[in-house]
N, C-alpha and C positions, 0 to 999 in steps of 0.2 A: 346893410352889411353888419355882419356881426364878429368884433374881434374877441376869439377864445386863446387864455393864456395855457397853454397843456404844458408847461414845460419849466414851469414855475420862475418864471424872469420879474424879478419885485416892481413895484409900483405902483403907485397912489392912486393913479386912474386911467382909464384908454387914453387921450393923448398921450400920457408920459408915458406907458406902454409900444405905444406906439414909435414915439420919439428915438428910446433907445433901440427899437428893431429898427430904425433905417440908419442910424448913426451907423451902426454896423461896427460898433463900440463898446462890446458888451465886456464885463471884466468878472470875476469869480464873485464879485460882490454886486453884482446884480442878479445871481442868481440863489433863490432860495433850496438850501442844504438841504431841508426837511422834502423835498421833492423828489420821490424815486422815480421817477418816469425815464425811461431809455429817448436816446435820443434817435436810436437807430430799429431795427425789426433786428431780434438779435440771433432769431432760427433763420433767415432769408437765405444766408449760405447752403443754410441744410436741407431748404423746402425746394429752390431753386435746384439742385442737383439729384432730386429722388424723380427721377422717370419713370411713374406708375400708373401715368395714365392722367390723370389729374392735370388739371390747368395751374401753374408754377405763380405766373403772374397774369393780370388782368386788371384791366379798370376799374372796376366795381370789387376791388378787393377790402373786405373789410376783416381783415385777419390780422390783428395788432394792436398797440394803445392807438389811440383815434388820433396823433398828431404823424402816426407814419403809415395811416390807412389813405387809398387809393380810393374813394367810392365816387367816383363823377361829382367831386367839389366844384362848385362854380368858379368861386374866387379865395385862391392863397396870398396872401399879403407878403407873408414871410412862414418860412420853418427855418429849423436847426436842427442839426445830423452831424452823428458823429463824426469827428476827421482821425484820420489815418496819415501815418507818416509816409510819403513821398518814396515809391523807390529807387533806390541806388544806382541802377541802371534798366533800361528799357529795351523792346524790341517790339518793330511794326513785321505782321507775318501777311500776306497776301494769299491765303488758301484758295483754291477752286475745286470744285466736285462737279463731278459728270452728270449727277442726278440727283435729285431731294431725298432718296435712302442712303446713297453715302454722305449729303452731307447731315444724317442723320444722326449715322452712326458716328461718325467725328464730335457732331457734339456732345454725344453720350461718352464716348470712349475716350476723348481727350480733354474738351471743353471743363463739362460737368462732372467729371469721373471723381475730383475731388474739390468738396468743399473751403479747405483751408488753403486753395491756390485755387481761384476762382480770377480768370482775365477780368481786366477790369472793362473793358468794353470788345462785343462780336456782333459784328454787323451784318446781316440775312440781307443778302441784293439777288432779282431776278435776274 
């Protein structure tokens, strides 16, 4: 196993690398300034909502810096991703559709229609 720092978290060597990713304790001063690396895929809003045909998401996606790529990794020890403030209030919605072209078009027309109000989670059941 091979542990790669992509995200630039300071440290003298893999244990102590290591150490502070399970502490789960990290502070502004473990992480090195000089490191522009996003923590997040920062087009995904915008790739996820373009229905052109194309496959949005996928396993073997290697479209991003290599710490927020998806390409059939064996083993993740740890990553970090951006967080987002929590919202102020919630709602759980129960949709059903008659057929897999309506609920097609729902997800194009309501789901996906805009990037910058993307649900945070939609669930496809048979």
């Amino acid at each position: 196993v091979e542990l790669v720092n992509e995200l630039g978290v300071r440290s003298n060597s893999t244990a102590e690398l290591l150490a502070k990713l399970q502490s789960k304790d990290l502070s502004d001063a473990d992480l090195d300034p000089a490191c522009k690396r996003k923590a997040s895929e920062t087009t995904y809003r915008q790739s996820v909502c373009k229905l052109d045909g194309s496959v949005s998401r996928f396993n073997a996606d290697t479209h991003g810096p290599d710490c927020n790529r998806s390409e059939g990794k064996v083993l993740i020890l740890a990553t970090m991703h951006d967080t987002f403030p929590m919202p102020l209030q919630t709602r759980l919605y129960w949709v059903s559709c008659k057929d897999f072209e309506t609920a097609q078009r729902l997800k194009a027309e309501v789901y996906l229609k805009n990037p910058k109000n993307l649900p945070s989670c939609v669930e496809y059941m048979n």
